[in-house]
C-alpha positions in Angstrom: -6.4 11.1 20.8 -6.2 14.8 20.3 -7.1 16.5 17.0 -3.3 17.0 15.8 -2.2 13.0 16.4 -5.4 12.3 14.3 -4.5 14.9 11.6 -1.2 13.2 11.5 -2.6 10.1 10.9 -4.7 10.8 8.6 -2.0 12.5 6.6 -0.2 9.6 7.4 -2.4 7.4 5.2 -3.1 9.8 2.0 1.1 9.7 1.7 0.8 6.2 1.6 -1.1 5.5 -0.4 -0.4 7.4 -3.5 2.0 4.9 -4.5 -0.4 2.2 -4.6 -2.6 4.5 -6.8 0.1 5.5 -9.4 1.0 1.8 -9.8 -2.8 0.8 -10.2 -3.8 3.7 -12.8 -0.5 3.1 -14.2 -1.3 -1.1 -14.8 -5.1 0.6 -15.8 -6.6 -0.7 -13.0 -9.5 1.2 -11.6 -8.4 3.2 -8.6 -8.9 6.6 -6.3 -6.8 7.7 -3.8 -9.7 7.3 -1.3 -10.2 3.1 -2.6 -6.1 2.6 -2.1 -6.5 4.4 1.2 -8.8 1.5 1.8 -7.5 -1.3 0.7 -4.2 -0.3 2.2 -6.1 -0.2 5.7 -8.2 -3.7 4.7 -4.8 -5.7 3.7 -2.7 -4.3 6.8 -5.8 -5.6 9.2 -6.2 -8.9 7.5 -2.6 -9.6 6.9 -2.2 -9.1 11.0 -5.3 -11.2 11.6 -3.8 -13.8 9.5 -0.3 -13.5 11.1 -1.7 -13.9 14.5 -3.5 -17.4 14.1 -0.8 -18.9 12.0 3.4 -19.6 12.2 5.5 -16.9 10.6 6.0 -18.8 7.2 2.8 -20.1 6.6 1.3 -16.8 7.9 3.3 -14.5 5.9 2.6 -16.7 2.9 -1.0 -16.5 3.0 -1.1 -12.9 4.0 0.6 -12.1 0.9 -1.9 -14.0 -1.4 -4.7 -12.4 0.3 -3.1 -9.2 -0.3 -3.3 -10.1 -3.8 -6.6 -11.1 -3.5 -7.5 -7.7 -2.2 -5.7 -6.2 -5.2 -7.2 -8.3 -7.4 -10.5 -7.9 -6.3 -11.3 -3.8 -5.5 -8.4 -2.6 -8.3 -9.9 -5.0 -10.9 -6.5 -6.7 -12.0 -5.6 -10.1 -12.3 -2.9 -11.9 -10.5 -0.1 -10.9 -12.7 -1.2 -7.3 -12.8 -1.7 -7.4 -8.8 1.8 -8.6 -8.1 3.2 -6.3 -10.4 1.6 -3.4 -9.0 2.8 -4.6 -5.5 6.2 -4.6 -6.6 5.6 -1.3 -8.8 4.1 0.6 -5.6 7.8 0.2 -3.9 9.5 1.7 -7.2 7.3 4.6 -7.2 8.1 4.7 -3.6 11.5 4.7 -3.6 11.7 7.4 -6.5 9.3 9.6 -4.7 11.7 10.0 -1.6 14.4 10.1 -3.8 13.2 12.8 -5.2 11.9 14.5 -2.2 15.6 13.9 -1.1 17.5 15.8 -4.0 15.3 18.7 -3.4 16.3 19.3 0.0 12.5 18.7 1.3 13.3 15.5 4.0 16.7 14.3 5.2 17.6 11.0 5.6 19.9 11.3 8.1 
């Protein structure tokens, strides 16, 4: 891979996951951009790895309680506070491109 597809990926990732971080500091949760980079990376290879041996349901199912898991156990939270920052990472999300939107930065279309 040369230099600039690397730079993009890494870019890539910090983008990603400063939603995650927002929603765990905002749940006080302990979090750094670099540990939600991380844990972003640790729950996408385990939820494939999980999705790979078993059906779709079932597979899904348990990828999404591991993600939890994951959650749980590097942010410090408990179940409800994981879930909640799961669904709060997608709010923040959704505002950030929304925002990002209204000031002319990206298009959508």
């Amino acid at each position: 891979m040369a230099f600039f597809e690397v730079f993009i990926i890494a870019i890539i990732l910090v983008i990603s996951a400063i939603p995650l971080n927002l929603a765990v500091k905002f749940l006080r949760g302990r979090s750094t951009l670099a540990k939600a980079i991380l844990v972003n990376l640790l729950a996408g290879l385990l939820g494939d790895l999980i999705r790979q041996r078993y059906s779709f349901i079932v597979g899904g199912l348990l990828s999404f309680i591991a993600l939890l898991l994951i959650y749980r156990t590097l942010f410090e939270l408990g179940w409800t506070k994981s879930l909640i920052a799961w669904v709060l990472q997608f709010i923040i999300a959704a505002i950030m491109i929304a925002l990002l939107v209204f000031l002319g930065i990206i298009a959508l279309f």
